[in-house]
C-alpha positions in Angstrom: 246.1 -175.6 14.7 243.1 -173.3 15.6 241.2 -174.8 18.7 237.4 -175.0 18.0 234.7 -176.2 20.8 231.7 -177.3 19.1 228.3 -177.2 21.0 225.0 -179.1 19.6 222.5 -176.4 19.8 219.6 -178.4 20.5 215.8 -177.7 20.1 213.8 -179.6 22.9 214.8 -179.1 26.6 214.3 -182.7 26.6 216.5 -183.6 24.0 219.8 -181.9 25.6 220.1 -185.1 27.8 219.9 -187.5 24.4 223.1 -190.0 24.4 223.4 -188.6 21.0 225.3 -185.6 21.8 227.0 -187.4 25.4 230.5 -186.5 23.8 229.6 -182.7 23.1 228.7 -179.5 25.0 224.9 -179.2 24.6 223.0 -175.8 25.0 219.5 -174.9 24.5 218.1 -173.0 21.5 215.9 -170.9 23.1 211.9 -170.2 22.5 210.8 -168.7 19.1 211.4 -168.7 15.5 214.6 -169.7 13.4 215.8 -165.7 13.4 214.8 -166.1 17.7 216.6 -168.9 18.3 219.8 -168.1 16.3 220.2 -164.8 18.2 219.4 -166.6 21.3 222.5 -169.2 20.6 224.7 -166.8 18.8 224.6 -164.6 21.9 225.4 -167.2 24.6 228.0 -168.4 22.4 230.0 -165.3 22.3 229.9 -164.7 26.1 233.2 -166.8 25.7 234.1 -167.1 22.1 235.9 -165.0 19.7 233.8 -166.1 17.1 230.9 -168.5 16.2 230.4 -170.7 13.4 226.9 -172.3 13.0 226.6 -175.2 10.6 223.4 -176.5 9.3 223.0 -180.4 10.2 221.3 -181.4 6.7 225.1 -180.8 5.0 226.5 -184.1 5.9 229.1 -183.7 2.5 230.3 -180.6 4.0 234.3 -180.5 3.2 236.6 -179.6 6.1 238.5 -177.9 4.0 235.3 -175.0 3.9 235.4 -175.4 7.6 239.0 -175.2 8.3 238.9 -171.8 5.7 235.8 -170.4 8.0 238.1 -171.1 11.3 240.7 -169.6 9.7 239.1 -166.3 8.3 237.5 -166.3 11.7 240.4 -166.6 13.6 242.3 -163.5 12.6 242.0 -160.5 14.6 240.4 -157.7 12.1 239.6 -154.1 12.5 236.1 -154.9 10.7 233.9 -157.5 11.7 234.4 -160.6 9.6 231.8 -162.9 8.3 231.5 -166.3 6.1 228.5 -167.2 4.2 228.3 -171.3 3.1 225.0 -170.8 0.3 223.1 -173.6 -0.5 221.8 -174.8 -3.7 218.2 -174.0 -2.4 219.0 -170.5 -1.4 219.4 -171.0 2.5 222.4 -171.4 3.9 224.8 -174.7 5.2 227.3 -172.1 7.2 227.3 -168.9 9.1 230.3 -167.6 10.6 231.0 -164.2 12.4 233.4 -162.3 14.6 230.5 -160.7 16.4 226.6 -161.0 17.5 224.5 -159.5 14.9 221.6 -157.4 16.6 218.4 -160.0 17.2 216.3 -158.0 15.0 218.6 -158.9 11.8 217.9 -162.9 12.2 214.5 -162.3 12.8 214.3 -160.3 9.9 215.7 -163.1 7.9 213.1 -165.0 5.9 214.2 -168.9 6.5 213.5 -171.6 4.1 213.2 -169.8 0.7 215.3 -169.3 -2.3 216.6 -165.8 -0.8 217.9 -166.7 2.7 221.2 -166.9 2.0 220.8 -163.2 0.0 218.3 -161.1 2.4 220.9 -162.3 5.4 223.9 -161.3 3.6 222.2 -157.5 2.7 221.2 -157.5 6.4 225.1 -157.2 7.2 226.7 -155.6 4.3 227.3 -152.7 5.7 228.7 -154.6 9.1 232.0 -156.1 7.5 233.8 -157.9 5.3 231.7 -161.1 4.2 233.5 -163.8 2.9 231.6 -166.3 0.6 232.5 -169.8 0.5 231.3 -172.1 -2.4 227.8 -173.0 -2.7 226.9 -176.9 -1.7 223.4 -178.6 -1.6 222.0 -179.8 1.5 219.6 -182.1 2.5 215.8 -181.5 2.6 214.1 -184.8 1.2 215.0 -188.1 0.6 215.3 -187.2 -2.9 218.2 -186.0 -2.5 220.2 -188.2 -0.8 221.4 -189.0 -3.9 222.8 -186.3 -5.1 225.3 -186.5 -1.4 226.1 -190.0 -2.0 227.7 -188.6 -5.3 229.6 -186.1 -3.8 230.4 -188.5 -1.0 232.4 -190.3 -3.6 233.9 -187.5 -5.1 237.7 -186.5 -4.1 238.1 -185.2 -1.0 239.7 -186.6 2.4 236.3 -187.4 4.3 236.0 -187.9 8.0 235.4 -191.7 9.0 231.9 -190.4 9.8 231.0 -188.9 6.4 231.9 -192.5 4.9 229.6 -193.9 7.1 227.2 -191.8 6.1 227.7 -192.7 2.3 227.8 -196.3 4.1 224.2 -195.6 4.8 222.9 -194.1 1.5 224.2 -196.8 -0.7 222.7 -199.2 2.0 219.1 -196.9 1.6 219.9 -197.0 -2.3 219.6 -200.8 -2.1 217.3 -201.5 -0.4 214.9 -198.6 -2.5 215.4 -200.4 -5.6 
């Protein structure tokens, strides 16, 4: 068993002290864009990490199974830098992991938000390491498509307590919507 810290990388100064996150290390994004911020975190992170894995927080559905596979790509020393790409549906991207910092300029150069995120990051580091693709899953933008997690919620995998709470929730929403 791998042993994993995870740290809420949180947006408003403020918000670091929320009783949300109490149980977990909290850092600060940093000032900036997406790309700014990501470097910003990505670079504390591996003052003391052999590798970092950022997850998107509107993949609720996310399989630990895809997480357990990043750790353990992750995890294994390699002569050339390894990386895992989660895609979403929508062309972003619901998991980034690496074995080093990419250079600030390469997330800023990242267009966030359109169909091509996912692509124009992994082109960025081609020519950096091995990239390792994991499958692609939707994520959540809109109420919309809620949904369409609630189905996969309820397909067969071994969910966490939590991600049946959240399909608790949706099929509580669902009611109360129609």
């Amino acid at each position: 068993q791998k042993s994993v810290t995870p740290f809420w990388a949180v947006a408003e100064p403020e918000a670091k002290q929320d009783s949300l996150w109490n149980q977990f290390k909290t850092m600060g994004q940093g000032a900036g864009g997406l790309g700014d911020r990501l470097a910003h975190v990505q670079q504390q992170l591996f003052e003391f990490s052999q590798f970092v894995i950022f997850l998107g927080a509107d993949t609720p559905h996310l399989p630990v199974t895809l997480l357990n596979e990043a750790v353990e790509i992750l995890s294994v020393e390699s002569a050339t830098p390894q990386f895992v790409i989660g895609p979403a549906c929508d062309g972003g991207f619901y998991l980034f992991g690496s074995q080093t910092a990419l250079d600030p300029a390469i997330w800023q150069n990242v267009p966030y938000s359109v169909e091509d995120t996912a692509c124009v990051l992994q082109e960025q580091i081609q020519d950096l390491g091995e990239i390792h693709l994991l499958p692609e899953l939707s994520d959540v933008d809109t109420v919309q498509e809620l949904p369409l997690v609630a189905r996969q919620l309820t397909a067969g995998e071994d969910w966490l307590a939590e991600q049946l709470q959240v399909l608790k929730w949706i099929q509580e929403w669902e009611a109360r919507s129609a």
